[in-house]
PDB file of N, CA, C and O in Angstrom, chain B, residues numbered from 101:
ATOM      1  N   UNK B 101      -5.771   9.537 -41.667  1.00  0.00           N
ATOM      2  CA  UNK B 101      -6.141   8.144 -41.508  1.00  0.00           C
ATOM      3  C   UNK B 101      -7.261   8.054 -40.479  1.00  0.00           C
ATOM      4  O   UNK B 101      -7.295   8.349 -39.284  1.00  0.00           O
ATOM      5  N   UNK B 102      -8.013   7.640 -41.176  1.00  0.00           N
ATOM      6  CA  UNK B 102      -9.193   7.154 -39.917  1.00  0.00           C
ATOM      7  C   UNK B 102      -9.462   6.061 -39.573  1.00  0.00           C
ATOM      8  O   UNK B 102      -9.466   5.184 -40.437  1.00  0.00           O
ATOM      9  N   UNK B 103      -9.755   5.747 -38.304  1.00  0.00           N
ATOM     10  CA  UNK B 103     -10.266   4.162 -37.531  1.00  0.00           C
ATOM     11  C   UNK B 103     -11.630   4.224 -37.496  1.00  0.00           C
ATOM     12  O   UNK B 103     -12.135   5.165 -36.883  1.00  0.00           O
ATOM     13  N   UNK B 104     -12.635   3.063 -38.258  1.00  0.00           N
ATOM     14  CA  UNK B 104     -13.975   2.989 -38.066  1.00  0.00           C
ATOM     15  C   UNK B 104     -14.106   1.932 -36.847  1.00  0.00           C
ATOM     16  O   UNK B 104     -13.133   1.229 -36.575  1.00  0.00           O
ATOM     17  N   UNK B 105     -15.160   1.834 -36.206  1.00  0.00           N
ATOM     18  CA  UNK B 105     -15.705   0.449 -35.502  1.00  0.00           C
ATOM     19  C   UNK B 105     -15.400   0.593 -34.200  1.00  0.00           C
ATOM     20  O   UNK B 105     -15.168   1.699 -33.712  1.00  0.00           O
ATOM     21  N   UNK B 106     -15.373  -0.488 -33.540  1.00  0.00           N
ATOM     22  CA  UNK B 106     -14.823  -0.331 -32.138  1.00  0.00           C
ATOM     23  C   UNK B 106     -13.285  -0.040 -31.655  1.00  0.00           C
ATOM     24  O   UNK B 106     -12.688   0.070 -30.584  1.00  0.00           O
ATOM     25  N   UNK B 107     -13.130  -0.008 -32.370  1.00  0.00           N
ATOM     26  CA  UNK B 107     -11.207  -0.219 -32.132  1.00  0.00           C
ATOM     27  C   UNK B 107     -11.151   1.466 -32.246  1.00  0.00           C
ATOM     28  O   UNK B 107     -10.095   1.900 -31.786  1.00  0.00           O
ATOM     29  N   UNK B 108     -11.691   2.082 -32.551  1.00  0.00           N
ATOM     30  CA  UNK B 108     -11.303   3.677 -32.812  1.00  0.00           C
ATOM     31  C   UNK B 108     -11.868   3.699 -31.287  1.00  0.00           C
ATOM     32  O   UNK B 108     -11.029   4.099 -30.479  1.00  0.00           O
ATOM     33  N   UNK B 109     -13.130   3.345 -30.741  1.00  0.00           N
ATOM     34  CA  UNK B 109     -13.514   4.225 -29.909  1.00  0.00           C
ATOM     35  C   UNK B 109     -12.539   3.593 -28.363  1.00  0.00           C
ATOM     36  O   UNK B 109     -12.495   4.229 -27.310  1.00  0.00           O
ATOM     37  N   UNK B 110     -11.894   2.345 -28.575  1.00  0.00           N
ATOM     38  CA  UNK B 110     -10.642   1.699 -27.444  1.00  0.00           C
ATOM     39  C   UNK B 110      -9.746   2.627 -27.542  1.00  0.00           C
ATOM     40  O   UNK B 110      -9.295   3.132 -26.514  1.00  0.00           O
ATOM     41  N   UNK B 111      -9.354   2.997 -28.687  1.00  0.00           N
ATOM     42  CA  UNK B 111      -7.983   3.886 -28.468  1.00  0.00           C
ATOM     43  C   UNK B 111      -8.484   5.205 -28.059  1.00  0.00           C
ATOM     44  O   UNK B 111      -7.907   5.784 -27.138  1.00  0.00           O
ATOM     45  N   UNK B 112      -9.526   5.762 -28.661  1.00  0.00           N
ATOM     46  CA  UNK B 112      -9.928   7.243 -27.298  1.00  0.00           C
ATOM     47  C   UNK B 112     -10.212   7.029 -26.313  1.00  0.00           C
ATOM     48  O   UNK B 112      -9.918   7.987 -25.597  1.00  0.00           O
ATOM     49  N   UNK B 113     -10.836   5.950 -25.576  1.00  0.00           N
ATOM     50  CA  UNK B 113     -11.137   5.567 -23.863  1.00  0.00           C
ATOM     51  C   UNK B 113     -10.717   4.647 -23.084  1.00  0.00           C
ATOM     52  O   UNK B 113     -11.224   4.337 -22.006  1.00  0.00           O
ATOM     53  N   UNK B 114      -9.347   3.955 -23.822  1.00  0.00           N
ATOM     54  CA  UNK B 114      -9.353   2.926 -23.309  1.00  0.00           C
ATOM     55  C   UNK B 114      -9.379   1.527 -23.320  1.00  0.00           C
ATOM     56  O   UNK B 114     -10.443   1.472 -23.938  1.00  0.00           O
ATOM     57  N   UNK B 115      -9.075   0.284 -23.139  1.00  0.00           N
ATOM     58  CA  UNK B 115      -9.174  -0.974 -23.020  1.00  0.00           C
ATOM     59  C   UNK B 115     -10.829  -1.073 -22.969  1.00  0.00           C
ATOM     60  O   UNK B 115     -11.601  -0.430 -22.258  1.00  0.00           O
ATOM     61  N   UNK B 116     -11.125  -2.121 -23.983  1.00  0.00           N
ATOM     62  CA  UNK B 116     -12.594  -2.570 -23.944  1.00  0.00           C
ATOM     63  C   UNK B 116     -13.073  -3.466 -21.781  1.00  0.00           C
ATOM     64  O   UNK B 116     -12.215  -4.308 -21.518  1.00  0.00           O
ATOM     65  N   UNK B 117     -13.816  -3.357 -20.962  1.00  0.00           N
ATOM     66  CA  UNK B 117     -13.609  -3.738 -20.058  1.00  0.00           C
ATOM     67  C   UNK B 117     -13.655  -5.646 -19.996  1.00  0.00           C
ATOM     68  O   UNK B 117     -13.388  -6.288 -18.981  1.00  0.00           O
ATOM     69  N   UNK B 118     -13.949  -6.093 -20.981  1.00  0.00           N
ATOM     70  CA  UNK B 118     -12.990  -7.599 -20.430  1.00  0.00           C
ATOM     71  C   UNK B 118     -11.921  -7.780 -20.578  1.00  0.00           C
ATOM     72  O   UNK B 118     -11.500  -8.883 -20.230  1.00  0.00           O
ATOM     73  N   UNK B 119     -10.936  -6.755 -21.185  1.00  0.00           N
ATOM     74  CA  UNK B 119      -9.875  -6.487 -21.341  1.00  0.00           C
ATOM     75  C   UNK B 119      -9.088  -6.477 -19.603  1.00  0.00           C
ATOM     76  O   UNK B 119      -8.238  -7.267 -19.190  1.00  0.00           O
ATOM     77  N   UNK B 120      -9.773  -5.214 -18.792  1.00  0.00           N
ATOM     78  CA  UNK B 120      -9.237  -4.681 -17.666  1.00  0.00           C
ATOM     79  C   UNK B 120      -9.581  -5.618 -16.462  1.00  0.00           C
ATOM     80  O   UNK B 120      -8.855  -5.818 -15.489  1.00  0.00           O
ATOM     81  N   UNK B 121     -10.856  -6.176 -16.704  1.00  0.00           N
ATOM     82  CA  UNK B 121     -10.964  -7.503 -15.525  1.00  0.00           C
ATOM     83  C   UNK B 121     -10.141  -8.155 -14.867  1.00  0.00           C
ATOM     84  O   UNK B 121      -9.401  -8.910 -15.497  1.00  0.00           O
ATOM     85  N   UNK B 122     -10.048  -8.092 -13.810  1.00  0.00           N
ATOM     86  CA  UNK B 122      -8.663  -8.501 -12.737  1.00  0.00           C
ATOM     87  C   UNK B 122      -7.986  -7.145 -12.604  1.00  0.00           C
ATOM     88  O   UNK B 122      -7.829  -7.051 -11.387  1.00  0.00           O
ATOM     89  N   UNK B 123      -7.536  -6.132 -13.115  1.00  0.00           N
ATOM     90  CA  UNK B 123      -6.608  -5.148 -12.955  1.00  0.00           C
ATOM     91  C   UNK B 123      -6.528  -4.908 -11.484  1.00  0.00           C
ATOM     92  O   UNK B 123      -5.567  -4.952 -10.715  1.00  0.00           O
ATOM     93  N   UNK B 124      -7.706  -4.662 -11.309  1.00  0.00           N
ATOM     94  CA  UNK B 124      -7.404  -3.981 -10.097  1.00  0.00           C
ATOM     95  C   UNK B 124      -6.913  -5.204  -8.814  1.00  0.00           C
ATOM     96  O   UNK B 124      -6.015  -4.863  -8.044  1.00  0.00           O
ATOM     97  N   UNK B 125      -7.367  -6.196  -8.702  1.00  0.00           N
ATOM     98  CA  UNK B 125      -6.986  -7.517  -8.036  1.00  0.00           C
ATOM     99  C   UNK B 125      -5.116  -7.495  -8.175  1.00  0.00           C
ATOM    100  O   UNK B 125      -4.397  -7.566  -7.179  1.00  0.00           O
ATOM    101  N   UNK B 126      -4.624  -7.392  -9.481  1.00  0.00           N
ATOM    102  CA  UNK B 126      -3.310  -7.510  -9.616  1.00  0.00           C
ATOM    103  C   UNK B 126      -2.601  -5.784  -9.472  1.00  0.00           C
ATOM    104  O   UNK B 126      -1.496  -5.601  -9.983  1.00  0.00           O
ATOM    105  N   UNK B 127      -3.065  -5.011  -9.008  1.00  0.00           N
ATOM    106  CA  UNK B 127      -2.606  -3.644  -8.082  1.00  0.00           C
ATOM    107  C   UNK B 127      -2.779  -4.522  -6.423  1.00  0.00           C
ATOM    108  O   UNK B 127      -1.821  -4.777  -5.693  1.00  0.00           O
ATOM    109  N   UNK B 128      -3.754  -4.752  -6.219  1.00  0.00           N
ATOM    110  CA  UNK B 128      -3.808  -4.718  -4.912  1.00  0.00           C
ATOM    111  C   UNK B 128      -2.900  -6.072  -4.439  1.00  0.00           C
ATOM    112  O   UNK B 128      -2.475  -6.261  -3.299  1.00  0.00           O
ATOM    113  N   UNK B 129      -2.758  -6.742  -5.314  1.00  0.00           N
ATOM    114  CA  UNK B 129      -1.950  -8.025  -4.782  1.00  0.00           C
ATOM    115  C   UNK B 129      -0.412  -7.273  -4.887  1.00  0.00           C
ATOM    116  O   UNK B 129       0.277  -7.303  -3.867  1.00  0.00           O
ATOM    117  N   UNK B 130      -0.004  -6.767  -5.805  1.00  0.00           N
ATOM    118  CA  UNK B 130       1.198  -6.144  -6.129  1.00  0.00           C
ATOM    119  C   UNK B 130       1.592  -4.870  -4.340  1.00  0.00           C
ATOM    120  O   UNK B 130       2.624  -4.691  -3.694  1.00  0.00           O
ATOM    121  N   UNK B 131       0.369  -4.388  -4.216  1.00  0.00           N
ATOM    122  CA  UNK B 131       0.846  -3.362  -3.108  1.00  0.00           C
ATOM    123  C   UNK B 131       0.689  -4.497  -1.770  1.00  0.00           C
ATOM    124  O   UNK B 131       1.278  -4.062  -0.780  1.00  0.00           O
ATOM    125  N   UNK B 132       0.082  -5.730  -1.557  1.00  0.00           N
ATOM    126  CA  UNK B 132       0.419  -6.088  -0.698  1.00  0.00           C
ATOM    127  C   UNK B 132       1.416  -7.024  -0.181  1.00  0.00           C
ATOM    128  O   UNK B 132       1.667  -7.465   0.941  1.00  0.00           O
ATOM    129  N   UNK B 133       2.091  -7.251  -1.791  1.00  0.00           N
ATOM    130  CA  UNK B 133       3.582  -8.254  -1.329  1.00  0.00           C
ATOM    131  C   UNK B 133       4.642  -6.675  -0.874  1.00  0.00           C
ATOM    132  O   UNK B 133       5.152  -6.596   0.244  1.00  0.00           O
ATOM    133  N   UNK B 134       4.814  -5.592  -1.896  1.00  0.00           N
ATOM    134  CA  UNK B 134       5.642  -4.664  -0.993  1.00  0.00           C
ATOM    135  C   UNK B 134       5.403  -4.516   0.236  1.00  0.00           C
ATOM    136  O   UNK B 134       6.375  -4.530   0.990  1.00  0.00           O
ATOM    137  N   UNK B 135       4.050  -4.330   0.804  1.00  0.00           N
ATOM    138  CA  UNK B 135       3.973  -4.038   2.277  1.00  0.00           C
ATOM    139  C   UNK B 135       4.548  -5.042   2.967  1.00  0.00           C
ATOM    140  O   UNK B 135       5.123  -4.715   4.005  1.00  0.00           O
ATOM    141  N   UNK B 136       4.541  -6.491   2.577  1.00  0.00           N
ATOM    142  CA  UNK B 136       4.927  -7.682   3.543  1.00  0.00           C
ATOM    143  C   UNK B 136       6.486  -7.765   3.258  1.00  0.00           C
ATOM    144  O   UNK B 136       7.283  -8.214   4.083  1.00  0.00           O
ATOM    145  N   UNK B 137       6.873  -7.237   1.881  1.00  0.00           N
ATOM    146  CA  UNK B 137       8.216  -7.173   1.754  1.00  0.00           C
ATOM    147  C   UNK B 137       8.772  -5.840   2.704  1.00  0.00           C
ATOM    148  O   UNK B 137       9.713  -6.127   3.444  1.00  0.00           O
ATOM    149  N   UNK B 138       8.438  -4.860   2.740  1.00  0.00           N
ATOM    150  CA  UNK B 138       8.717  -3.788   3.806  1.00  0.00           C
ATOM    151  C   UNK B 138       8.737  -4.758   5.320  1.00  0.00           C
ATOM    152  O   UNK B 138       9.809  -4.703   5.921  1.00  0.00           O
ATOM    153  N   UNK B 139       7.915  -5.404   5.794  1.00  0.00           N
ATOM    154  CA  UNK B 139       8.105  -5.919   7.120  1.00  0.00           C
ATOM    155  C   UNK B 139       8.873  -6.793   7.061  1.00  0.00           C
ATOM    156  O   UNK B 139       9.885  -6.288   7.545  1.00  0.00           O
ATOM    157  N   UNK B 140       9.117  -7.835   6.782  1.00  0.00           N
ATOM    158  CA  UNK B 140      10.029  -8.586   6.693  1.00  0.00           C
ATOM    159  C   UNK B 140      11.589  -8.404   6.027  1.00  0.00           C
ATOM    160  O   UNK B 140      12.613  -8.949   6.438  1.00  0.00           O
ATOM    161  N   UNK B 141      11.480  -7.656   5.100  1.00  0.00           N
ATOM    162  CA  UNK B 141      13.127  -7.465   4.664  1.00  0.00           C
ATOM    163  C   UNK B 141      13.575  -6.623   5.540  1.00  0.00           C
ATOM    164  O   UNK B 141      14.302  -7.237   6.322  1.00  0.00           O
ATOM    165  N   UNK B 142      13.511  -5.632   5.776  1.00  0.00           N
ATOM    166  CA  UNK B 142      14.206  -4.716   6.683  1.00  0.00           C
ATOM    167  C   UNK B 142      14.100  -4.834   8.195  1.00  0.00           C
ATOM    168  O   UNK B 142      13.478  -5.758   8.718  1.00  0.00           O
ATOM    169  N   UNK B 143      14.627  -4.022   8.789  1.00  0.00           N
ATOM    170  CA  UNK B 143      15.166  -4.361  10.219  1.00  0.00           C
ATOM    171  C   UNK B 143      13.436  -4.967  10.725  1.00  0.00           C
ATOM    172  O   UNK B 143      12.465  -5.240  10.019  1.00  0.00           O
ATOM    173  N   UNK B 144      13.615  -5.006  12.188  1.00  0.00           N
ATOM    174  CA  UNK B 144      12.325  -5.455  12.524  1.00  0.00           C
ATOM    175  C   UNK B 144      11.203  -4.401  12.790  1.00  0.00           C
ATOM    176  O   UNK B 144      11.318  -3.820  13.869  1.00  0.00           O
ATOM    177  N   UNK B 145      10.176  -4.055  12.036  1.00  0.00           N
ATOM    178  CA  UNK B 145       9.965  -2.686  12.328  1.00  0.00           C
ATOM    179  C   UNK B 145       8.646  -3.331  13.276  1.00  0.00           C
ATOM    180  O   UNK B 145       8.082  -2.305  13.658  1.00  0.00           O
ATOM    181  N   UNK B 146       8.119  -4.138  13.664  1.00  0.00           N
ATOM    182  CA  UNK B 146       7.417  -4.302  14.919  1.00  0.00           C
ATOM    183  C   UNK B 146       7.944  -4.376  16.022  1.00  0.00           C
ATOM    184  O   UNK B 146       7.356  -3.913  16.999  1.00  0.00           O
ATOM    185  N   UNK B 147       9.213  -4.989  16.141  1.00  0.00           N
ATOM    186  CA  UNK B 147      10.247  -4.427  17.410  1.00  0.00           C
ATOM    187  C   UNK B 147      10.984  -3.284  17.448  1.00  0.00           C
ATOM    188  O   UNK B 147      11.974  -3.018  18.129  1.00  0.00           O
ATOM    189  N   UNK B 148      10.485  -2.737  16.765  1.00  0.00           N
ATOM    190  CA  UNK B 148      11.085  -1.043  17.141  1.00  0.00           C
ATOM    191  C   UNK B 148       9.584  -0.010  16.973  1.00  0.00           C
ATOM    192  O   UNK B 148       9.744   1.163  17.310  1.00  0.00           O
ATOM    193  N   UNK B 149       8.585  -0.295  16.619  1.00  0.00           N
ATOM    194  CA  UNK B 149       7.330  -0.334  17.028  1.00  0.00           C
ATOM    195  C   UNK B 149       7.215  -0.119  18.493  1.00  0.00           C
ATOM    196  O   UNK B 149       7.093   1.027  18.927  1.00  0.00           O
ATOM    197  N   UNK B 150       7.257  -1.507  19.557  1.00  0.00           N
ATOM    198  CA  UNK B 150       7.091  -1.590  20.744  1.00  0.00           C
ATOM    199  C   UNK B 150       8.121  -1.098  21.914  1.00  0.00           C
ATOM    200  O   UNK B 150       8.079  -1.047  23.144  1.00  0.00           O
ATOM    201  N   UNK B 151       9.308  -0.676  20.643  1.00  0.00           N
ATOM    202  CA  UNK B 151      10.386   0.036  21.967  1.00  0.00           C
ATOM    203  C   UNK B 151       9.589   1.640  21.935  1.00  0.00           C
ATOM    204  O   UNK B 151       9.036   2.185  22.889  1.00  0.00           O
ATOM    205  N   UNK B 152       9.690   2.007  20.958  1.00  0.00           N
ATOM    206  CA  UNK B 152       9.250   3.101  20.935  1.00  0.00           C
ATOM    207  C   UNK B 152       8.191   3.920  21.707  1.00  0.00           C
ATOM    208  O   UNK B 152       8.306   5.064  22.146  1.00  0.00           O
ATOM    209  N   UNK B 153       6.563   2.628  21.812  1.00  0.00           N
ATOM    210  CA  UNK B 153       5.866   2.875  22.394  1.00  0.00           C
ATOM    211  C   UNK B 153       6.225   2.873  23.840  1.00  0.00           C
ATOM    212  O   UNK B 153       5.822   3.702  24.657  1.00  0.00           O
ATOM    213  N   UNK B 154       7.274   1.544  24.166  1.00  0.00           N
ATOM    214  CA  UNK B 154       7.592   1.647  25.736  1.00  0.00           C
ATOM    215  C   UNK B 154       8.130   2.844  26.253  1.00  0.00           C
ATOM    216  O   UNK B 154       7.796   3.195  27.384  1.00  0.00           O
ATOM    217  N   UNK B 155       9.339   3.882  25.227  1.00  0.00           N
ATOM    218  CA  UNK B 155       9.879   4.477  25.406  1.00  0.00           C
ATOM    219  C   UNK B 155       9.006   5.858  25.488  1.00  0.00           C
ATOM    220  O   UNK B 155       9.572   6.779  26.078  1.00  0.00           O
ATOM    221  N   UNK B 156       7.538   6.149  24.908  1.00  0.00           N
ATOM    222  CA  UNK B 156       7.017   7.391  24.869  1.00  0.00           C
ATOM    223  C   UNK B 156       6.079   6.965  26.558  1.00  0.00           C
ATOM    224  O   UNK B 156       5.738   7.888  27.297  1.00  0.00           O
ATOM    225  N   UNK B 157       5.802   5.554  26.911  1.00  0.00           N
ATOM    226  CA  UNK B 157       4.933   4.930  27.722  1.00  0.00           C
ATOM    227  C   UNK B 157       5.688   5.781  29.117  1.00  0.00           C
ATOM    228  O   UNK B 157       5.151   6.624  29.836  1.00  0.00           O
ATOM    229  N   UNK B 158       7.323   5.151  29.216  1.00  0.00           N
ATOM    230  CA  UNK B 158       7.673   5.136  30.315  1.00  0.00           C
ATOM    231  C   UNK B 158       8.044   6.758  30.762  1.00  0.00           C
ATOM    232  O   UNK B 158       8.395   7.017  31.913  1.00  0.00           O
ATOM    233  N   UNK B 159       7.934   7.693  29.820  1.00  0.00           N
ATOM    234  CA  UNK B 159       7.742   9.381  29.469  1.00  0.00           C
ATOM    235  C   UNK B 159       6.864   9.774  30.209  1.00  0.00           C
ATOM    236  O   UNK B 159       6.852  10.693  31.027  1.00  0.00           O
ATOM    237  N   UNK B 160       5.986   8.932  29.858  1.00  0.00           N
ATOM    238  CA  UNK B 160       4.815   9.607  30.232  1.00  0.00           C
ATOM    239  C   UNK B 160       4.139   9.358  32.018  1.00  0.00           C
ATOM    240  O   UNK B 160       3.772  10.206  32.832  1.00  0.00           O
ATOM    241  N   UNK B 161       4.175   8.332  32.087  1.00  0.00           N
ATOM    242  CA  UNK B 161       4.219   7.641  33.632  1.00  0.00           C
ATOM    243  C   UNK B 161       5.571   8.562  34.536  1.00  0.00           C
ATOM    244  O   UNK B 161       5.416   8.851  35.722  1.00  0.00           O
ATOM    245  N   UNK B 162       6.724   8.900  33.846  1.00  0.00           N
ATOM    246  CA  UNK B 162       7.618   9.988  34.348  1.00  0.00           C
ATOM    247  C   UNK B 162       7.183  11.000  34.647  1.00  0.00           C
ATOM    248  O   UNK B 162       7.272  11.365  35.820  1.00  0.00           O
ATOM    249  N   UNK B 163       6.585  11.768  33.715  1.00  0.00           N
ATOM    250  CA  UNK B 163       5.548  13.414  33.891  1.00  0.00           C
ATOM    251  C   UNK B 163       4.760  13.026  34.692  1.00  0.00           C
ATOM    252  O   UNK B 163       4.948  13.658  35.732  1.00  0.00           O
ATOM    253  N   UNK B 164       3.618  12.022  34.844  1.00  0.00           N
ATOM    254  CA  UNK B 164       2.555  11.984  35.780  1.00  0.00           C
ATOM    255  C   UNK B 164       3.087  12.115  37.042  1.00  0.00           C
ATOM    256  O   UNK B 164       2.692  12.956  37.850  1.00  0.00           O
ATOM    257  N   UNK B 165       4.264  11.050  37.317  1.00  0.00           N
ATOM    258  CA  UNK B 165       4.458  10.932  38.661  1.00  0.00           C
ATOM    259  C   UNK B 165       5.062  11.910  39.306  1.00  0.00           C
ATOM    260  O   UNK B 165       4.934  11.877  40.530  1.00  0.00           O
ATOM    261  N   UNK B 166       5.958  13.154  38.655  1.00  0.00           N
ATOM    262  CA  UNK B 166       6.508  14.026  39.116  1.00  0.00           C
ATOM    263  C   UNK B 166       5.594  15.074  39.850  1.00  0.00           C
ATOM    264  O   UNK B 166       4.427  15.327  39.551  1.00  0.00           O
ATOM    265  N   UNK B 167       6.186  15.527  40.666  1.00  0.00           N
ATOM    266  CA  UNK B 167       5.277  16.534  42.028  1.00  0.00           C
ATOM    267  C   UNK B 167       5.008  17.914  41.459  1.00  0.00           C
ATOM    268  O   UNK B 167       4.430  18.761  42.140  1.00  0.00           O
TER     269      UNK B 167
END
């Protein structure tokens, strides 16, 4: 069976491109509700962010000050 015309050469490469227009807009909107869903659903990860840093901070001000 053979496909003449344009439709043969869509199915070897692909969606014609007014087809794909927006795609990439609706990836990047899609990866940036998970990221905001990652911060907000789960614990608080900007307050455990800033313990952390306090906790490597106050480490370190420990080593300096020691003789």
């Amino acid at each position: 069976m053979r496909i003449h015309g344009l439709h043969h050469r869509y199915l070897k490469h692909g969606a014609p491109p007014r087809c794909q227009h927006g795609a990439a807009l609706v990836e990047y909107i899609i990866i940036a509700f998970l990221f905001v869903l990652l911060l907000v659903a789960g614990p608080n990860v900007m307050h455990q962010l800033a313990l952390a840093l306090e906790q490597a901070y106050q480490s370190f001000v420990f080593v300096l000050s020691a003789p």
